[in-house]
Residue frames as qw, qx, qy, qz and C-alpha x, y, z in Angstrom:
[[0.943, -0.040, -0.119, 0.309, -69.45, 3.76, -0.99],
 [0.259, -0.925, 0.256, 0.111, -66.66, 5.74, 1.22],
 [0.395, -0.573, 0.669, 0.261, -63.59, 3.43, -0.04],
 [0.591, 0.506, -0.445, -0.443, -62.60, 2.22, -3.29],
 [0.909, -0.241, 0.334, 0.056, -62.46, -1.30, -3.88],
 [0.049, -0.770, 0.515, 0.373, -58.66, -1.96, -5.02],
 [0.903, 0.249, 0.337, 0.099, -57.29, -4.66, -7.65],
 [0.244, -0.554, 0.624, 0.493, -54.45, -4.79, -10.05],
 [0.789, 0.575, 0.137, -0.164, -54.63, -5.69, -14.22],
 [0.500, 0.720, -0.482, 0.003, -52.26, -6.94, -16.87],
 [0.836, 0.294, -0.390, 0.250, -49.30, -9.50, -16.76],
 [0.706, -0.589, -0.001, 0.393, -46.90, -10.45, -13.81],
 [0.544, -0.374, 0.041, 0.750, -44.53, -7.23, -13.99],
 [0.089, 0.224, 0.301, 0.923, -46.36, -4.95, -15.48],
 [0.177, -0.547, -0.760, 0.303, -49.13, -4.62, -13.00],
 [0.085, -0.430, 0.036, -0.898, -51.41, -1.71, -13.36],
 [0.263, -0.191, -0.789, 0.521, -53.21, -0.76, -10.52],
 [0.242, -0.431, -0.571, -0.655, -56.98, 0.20, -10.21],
 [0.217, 0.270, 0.579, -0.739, -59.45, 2.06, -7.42],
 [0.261, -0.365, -0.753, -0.481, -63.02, 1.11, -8.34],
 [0.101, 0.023, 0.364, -0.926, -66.04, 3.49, -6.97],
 [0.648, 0.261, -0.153, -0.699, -69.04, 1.43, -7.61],
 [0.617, -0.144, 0.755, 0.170, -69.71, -2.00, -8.29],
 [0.381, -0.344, 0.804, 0.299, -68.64, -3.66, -11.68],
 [0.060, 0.301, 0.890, 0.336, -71.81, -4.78, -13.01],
 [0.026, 0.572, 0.389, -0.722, -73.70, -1.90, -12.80],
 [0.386, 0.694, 0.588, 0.155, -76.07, -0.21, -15.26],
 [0.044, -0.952, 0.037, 0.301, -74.09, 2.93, -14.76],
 [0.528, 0.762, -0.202, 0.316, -71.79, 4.57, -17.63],
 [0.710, -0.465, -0.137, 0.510, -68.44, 4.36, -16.31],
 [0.011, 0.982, -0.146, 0.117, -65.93, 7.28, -15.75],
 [0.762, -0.034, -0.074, 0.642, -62.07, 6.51, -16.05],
 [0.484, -0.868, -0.045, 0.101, -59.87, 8.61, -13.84],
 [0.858, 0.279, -0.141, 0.408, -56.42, 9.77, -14.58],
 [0.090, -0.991, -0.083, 0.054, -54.17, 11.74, -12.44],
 [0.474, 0.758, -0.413, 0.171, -50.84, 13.83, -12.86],
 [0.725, 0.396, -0.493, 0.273, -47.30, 12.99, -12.26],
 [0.089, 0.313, -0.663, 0.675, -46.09, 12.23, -8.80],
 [0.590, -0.192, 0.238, -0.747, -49.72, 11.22, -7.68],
 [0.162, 0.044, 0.983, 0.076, -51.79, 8.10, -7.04],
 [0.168, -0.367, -0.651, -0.643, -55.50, 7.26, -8.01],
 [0.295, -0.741, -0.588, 0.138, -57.47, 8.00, -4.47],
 [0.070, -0.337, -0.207, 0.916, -56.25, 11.84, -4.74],
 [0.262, -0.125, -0.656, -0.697, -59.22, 11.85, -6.82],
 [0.148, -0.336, -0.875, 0.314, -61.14, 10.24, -3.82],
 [0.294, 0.444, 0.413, -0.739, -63.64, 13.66, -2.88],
 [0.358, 0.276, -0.557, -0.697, -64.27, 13.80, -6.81],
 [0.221, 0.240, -0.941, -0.091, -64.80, 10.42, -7.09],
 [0.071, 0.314, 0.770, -0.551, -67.31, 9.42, -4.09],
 [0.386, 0.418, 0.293, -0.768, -69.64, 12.34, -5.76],
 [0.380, 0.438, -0.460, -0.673, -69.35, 10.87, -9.10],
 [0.031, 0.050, 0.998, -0.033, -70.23, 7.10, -8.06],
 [0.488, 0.427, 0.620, -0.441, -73.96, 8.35, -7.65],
 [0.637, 0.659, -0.196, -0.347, -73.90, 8.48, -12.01],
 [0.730, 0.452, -0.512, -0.034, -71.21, 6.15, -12.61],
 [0.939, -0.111, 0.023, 0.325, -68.86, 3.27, -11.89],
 [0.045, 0.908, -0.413, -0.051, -65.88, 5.38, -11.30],
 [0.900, -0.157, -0.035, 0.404, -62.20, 3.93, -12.03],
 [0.209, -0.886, 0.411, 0.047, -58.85, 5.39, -11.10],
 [0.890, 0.166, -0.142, 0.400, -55.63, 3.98, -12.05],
 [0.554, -0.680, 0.294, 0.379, -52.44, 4.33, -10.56],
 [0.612, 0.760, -0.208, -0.070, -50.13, 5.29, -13.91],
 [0.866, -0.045, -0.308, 0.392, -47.00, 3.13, -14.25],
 [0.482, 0.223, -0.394, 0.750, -44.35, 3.91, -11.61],
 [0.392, -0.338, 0.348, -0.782, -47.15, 5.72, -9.04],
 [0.861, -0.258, 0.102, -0.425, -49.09, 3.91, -6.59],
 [0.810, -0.091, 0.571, -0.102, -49.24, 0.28, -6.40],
 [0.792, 0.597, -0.070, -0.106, -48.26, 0.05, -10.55],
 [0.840, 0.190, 0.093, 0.500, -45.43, -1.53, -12.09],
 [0.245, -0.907, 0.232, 0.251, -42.47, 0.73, -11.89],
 [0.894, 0.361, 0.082, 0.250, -40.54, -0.35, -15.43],
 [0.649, 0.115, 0.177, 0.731, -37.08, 1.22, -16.60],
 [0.152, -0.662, -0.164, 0.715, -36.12, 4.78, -16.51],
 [0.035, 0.223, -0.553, -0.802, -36.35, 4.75, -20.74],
 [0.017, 0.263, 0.879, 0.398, -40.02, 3.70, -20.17],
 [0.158, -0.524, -0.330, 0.769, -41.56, 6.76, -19.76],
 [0.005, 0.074, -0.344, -0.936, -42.40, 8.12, -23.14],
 [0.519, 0.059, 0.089, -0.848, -46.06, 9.68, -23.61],
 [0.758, 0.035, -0.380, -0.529, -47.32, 6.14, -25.62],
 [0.244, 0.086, -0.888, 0.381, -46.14, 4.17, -23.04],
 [0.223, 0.125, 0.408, -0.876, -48.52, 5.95, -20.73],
 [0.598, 0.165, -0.188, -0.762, -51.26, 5.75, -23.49],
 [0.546, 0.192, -0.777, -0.247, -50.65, 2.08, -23.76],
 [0.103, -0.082, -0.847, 0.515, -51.44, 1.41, -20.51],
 [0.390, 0.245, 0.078, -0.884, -54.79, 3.16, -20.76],
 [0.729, 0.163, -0.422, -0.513, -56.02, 1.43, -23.56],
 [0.404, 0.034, -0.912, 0.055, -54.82, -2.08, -21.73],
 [0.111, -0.092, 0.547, -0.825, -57.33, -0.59, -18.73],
 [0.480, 0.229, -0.101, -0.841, -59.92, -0.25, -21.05],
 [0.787, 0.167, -0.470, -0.364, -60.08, -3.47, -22.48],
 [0.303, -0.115, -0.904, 0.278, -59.39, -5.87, -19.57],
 [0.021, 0.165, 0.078, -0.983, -61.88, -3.58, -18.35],
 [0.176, 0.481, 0.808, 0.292, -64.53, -3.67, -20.84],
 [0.002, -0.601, -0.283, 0.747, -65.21, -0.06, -20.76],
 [0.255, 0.236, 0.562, 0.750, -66.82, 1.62, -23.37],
 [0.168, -0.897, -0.164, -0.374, -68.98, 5.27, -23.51],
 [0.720, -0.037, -0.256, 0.644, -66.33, 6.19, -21.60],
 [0.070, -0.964, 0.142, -0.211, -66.38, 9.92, -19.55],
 [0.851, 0.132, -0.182, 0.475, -62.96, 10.73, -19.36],
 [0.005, -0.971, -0.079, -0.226, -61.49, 12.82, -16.86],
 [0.873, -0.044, -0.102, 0.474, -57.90, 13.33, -16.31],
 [0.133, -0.990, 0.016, 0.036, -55.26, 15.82, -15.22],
 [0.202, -0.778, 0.512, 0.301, -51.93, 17.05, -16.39],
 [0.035, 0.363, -0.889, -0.276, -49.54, 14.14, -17.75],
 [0.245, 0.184, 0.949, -0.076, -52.65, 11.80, -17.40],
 [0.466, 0.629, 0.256, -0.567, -54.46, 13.88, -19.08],
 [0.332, 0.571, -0.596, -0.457, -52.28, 13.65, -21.93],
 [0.307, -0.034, 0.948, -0.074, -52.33, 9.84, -21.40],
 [0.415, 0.583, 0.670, -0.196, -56.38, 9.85, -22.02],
 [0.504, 0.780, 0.007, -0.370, -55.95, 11.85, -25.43],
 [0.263, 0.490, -0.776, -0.299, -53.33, 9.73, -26.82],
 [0.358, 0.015, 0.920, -0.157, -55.35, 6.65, -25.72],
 [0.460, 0.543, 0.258, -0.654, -58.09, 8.27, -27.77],
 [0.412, 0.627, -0.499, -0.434, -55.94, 7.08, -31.02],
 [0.125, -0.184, 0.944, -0.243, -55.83, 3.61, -29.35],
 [0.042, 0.487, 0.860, -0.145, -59.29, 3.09, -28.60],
 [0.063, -0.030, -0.096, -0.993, -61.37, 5.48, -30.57],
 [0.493, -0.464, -0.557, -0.481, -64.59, 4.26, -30.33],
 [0.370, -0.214, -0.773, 0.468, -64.31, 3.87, -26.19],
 [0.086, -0.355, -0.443, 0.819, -64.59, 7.33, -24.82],
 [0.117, 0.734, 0.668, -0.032, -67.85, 9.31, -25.00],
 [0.141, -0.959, 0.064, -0.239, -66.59, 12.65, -23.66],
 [0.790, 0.104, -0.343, 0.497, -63.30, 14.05, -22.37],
 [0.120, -0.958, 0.076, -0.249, -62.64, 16.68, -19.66],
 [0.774, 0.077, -0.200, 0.596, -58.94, 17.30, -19.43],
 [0.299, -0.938, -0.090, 0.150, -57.34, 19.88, -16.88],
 [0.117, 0.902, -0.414, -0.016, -54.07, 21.53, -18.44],
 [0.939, 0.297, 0.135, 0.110, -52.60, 18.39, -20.55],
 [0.270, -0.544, 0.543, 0.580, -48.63, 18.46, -21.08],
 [0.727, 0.596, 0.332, 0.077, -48.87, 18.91, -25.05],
 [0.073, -0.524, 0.363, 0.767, -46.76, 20.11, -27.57],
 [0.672, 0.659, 0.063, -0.330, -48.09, 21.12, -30.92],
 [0.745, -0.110, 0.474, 0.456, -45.72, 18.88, -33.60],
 [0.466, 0.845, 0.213, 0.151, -46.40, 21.69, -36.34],
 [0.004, 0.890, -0.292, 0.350, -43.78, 24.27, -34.41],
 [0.756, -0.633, -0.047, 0.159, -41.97, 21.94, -33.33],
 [0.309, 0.874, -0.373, 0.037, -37.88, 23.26, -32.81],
 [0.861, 0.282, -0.341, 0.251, -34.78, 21.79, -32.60],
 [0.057, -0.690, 0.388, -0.608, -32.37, 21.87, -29.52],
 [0.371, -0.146, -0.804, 0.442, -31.89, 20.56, -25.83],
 [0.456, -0.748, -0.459, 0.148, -33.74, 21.31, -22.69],
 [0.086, 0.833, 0.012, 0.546, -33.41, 24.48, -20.97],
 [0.354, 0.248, -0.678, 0.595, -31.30, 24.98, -17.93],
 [0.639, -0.298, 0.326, -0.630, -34.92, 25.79, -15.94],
 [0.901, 0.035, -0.149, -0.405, -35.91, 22.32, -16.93],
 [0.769, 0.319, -0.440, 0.336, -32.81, 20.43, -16.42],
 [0.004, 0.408, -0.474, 0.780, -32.60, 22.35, -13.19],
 [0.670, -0.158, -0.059, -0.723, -36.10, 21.07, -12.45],
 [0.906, -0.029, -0.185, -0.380, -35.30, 17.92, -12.89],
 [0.234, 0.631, -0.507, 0.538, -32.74, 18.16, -11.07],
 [0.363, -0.370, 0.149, -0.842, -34.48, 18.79, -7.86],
 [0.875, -0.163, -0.180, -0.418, -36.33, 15.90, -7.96],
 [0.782, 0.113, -0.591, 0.165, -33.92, 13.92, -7.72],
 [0.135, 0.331, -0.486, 0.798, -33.25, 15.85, -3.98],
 [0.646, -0.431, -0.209, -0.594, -36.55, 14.69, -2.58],
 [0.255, -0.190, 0.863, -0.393, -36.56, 13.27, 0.83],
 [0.550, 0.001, -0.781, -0.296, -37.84, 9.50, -0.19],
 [0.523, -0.290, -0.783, 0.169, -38.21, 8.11, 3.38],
 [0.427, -0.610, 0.049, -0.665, -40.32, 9.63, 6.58],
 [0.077, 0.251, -0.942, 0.207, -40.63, 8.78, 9.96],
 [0.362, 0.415, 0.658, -0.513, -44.14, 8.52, 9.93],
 [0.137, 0.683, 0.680, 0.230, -47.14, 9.13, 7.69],
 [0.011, 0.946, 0.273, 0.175, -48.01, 12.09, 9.59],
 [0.574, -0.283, 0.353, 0.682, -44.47, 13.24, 8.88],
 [0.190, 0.174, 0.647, 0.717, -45.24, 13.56, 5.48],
 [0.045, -0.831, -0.553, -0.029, -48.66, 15.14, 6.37],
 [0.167, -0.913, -0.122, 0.351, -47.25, 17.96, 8.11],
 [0.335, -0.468, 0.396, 0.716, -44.21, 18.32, 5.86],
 [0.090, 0.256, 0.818, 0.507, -46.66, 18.03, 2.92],
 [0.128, -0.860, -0.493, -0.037, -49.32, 20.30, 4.15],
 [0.386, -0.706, 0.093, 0.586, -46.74, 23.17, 4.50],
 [0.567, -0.143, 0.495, 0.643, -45.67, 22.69, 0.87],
 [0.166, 0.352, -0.247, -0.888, -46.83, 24.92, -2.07],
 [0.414, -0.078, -0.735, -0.531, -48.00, 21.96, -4.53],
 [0.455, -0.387, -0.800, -0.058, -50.25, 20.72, -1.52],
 [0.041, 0.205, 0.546, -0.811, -51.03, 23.82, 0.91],
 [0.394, -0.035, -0.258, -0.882, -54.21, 24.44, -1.16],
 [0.498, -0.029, -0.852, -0.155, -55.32, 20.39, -1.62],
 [0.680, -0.536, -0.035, -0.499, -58.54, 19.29, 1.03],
 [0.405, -0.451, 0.756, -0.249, -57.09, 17.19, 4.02],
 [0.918, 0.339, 0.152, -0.139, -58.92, 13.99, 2.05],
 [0.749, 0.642, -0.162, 0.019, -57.04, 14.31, -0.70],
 [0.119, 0.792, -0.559, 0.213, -53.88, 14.53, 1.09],
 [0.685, -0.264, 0.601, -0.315, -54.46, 12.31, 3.82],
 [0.922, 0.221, 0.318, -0.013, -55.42, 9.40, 0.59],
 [0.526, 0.785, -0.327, 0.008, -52.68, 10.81, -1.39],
 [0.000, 0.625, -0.713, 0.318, -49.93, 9.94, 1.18],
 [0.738, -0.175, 0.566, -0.323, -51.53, 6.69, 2.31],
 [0.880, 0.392, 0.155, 0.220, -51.17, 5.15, -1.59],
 [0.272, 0.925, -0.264, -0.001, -48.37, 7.14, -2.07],
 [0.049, -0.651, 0.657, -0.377, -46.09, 5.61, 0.28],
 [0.872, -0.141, -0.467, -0.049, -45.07, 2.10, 1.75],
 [0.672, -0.687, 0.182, -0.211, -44.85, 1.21, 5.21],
 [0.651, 0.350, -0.670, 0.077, -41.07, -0.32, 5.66],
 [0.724, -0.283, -0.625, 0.075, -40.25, -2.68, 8.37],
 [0.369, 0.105, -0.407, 0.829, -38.78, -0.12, 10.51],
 [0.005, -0.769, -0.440, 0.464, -42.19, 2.00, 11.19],
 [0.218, -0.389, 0.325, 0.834, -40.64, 4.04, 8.63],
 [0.650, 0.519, 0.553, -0.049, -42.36, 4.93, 5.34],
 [0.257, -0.326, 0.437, 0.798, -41.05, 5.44, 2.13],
 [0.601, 0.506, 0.139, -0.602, -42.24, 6.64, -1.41],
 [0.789, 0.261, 0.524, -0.187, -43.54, 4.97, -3.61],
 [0.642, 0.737, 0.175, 0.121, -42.34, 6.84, -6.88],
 [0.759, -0.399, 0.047, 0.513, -38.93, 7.40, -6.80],
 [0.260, 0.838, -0.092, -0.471, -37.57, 10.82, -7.45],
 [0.144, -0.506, 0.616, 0.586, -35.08, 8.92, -9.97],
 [0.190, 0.472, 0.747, 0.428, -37.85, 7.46, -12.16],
 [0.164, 0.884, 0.358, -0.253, -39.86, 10.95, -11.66],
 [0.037, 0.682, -0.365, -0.633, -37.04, 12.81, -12.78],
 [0.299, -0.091, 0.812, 0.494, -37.18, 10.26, -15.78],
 [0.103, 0.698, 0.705, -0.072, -40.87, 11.19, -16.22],
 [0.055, -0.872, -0.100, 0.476, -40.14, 14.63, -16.25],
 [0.300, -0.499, 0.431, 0.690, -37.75, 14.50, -19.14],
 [0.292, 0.564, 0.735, 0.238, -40.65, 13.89, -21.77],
 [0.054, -0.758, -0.648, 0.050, -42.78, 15.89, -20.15],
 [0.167, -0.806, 0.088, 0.561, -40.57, 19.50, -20.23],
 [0.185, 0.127, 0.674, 0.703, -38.81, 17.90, -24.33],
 [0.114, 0.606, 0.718, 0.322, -43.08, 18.38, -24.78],
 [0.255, -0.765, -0.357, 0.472, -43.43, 21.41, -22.53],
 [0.358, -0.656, 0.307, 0.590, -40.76, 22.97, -24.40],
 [0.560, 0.684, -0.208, -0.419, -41.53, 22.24, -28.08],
 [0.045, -0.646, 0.760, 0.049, -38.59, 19.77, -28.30],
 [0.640, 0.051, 0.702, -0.307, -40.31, 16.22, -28.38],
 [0.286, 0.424, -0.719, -0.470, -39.03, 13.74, -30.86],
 [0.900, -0.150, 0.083, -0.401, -40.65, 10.38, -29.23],
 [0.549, -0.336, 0.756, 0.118, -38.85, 7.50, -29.23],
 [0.073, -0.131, 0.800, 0.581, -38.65, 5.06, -32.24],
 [0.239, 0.575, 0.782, -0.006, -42.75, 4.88, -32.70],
 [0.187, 0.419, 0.279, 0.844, -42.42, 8.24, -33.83],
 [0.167, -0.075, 0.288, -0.940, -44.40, 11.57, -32.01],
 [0.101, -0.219, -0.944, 0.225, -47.25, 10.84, -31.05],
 [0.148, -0.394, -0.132, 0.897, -48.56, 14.16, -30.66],
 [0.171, 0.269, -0.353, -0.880, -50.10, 14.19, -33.88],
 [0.067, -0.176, -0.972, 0.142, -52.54, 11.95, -32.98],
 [0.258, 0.355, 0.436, -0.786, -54.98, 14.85, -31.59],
 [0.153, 0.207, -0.459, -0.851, -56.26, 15.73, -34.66],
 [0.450, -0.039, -0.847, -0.280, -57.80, 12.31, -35.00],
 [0.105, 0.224, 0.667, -0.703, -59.45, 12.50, -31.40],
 [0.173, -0.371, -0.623, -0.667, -63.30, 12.16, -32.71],
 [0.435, -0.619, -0.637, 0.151, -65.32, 12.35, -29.13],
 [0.190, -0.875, -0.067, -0.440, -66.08, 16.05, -27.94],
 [0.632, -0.236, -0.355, 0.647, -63.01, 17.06, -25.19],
 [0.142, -0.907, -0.194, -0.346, -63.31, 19.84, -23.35],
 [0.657, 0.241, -0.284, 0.656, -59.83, 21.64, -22.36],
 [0.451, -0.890, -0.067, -0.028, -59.88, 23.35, -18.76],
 [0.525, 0.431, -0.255, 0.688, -57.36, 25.67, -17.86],
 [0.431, -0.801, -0.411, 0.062, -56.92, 27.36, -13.81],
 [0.120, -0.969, -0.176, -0.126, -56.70, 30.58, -12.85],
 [0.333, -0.908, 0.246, -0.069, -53.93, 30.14, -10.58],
 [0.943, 0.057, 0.281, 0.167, -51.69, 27.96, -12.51],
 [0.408, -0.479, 0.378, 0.679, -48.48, 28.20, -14.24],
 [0.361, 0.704, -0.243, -0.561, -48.29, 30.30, -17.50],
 [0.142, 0.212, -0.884, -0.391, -46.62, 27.30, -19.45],
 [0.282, 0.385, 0.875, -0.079, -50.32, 24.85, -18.53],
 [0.405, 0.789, 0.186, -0.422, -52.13, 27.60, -20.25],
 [0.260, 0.526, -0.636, -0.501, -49.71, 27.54, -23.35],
 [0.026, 0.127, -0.943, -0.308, -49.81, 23.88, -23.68],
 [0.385, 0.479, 0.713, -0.338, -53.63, 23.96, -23.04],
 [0.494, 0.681, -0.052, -0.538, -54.11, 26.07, -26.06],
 [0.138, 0.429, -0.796, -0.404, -51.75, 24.15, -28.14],
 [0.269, 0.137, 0.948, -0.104, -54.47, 21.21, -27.12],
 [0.259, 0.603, 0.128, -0.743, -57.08, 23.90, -28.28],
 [0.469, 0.579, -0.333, -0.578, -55.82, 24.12, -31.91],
 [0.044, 0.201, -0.948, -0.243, -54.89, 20.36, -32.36],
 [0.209, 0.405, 0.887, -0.073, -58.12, 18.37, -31.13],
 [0.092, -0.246, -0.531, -0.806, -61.56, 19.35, -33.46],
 [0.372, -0.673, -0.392, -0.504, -64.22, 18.84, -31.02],
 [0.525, -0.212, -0.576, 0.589, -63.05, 20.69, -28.59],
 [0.244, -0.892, -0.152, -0.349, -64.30, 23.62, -25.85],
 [0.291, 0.432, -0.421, 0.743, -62.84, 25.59, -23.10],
 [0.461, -0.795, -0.377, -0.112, -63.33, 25.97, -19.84],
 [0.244, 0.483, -0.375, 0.753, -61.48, 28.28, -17.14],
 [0.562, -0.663, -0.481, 0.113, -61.51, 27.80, -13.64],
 [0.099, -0.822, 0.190, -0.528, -61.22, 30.72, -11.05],
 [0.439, -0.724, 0.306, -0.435, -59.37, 30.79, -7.94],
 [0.960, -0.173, 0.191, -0.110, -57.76, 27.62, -8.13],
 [0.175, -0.590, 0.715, 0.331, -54.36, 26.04, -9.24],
 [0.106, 0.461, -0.834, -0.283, -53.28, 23.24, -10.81],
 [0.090, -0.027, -0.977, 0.191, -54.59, 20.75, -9.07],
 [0.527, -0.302, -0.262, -0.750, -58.32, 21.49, -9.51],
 [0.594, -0.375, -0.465, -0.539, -59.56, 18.78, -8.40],
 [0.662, -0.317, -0.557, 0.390, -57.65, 18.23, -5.13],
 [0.017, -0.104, 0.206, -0.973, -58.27, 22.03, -4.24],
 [0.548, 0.126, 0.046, -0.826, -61.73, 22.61, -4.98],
 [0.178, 0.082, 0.977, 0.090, -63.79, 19.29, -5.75],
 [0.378, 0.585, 0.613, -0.374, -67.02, 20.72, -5.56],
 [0.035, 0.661, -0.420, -0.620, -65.48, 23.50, -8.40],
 [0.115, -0.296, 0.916, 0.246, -64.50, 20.52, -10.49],
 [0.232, 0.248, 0.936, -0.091, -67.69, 18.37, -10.15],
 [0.335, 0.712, 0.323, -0.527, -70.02, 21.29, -11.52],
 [0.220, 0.565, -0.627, -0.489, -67.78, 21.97, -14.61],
 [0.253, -0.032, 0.963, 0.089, -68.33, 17.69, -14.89],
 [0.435, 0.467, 0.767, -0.065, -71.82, 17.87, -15.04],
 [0.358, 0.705, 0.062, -0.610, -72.45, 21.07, -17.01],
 [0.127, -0.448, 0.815, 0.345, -70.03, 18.99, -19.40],
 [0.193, 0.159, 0.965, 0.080, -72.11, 16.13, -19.44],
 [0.322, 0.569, 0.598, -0.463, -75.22, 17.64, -20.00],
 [0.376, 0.850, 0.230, -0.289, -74.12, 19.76, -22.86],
 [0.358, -0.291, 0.657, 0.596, -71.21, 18.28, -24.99],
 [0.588, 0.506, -0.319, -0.545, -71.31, 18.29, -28.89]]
């Protein structure tokens, strides 16, 4: 099946949104998708396609990407995310669950793990935005991070085209690496056609920068949570074998907070990918999909 079939879950205004690789009622184990910040669920699409011959694949759009609800700029904190996961799961009906998620959505699917512990089978997370609540310190954001999130907020929002955004998006750093697929499906959910011919995005840099101000408090050690208290300290309790992948060609801080994922969760392993960035699985897919199965075959 070359195209996901799309749909949408949960209450008028809080719509999550859902790519489905596989039909529904299948005898295959499913496989929930999750991907990082600023993305939708078909950049997952080359992954995805290979993983429908073993499972019912889903993808979600996380709130504020894709087609999802797009709440307040103070609804953004990590269990927000996690809640939305677990509401996947159970409209859903998912259970043995292979989980495989990346960055901020990665973190999602290991705080959902405290949600719905019996769901997931296996986890393979690709450099997870943790902080470790033991060490954590007191203080504000740094002036990188606050600079960072800055930035965002400078993003050109509207194109005149699609393949605008292709060519100015195939030029960039986070996406010169990424297969033409992945782009090509990334910038089709990404973005809405407006009446002009114009197209605009979807995630607005002024709810990303709100996204981003968790995700650098956690990056940074600094992450208090909101009134439900940290969340963070959840891992521990994570009972289903997760296996914590870190790449080669990635920033130095995803490798800190991947270890910090290391010492928190109990059944966990490592893995290390060569030659790749961040974005594993929209670089390399094939990379990705081996590391899946060697996973599956031989968790604890």
């Amino acid at each position: 099946m070359t195209n996901p079939h799309r749909f949408s879950i949960g209450p008028d205004g809080q719509r999550l949104a859902i790519a489905r690789w596989g039909e529904a009622d299948s005898r295959k184990p499913p496989a929930l998708l999750l991907h990082g910040t600023g993305f939708v669920a078909e950049v997952w699409s080359d992954v995805a396609r290979e993983l429908a011959a073993d499972y019912t694949v889903y993808a979600l759009d996380r709130r504020c990407h894709g087609h999802s609800h797009k709440p307040a700029a103070d609804r953004y904190h990590f269990q927000d995310f996690a809640e939305d996961v677990r509401l996947a799961i159970e409209a859903l009906g998912l259970s043995d669950i292979y989980g495989i998620a990346h960055g901020a959505g990665a973190t999602d699917m290991l705080l959902a793990a405290k949600l719905k512990p019996t769901s997931f089978k296996r986890m393979f997370v690709m450099e997870p935005t943790v902080m470790d609540p033991r060490a954590a310190r007191a203080g504000g954001l740094s002036d990188f991070a606050t600079g960072a999130m800055q930035s965002v907020l400078r993003r050109q929002v509207e194109f005149e085209s699609t393949e605008a955004v292709y060519q100015r998006y195939r030029a960039a750093p986070t996406f010169a690496d990424w297969t033409t697929s992945s782009l090509r499906a990334y910038i089709q959910h990404g973005f809405a056609a407006q009446d002009d011919g114009r197209v605009r995005l979807r995630c607005t840099p002024e709810l990303e920068s709100a996204m981003l101000g968790p995700i650098f408090e956690a990056m940074e050690q600094v992450y208090t949570g909101d009134g439900r208290g940290n969340p963070f300290a959840w891992l521990p309790e994570i009972a289903c074998p997760v296996r914590v992948a870190t790449a080669e060609n990635s920033w130095p801080a995803y490798k800190e907070m991947a270890a910090r994922a290391v010492a928190l969760i109990p059944r966990v392993s490592e893995w290390r990918f060569a030659g790749v960035g961040h974005c594993v699985g929209q670089e390399n897919p094939k990379l990705l999909l081996d590391a899946l199965r060697i996973f599956a075959a031989n968790d604890r």
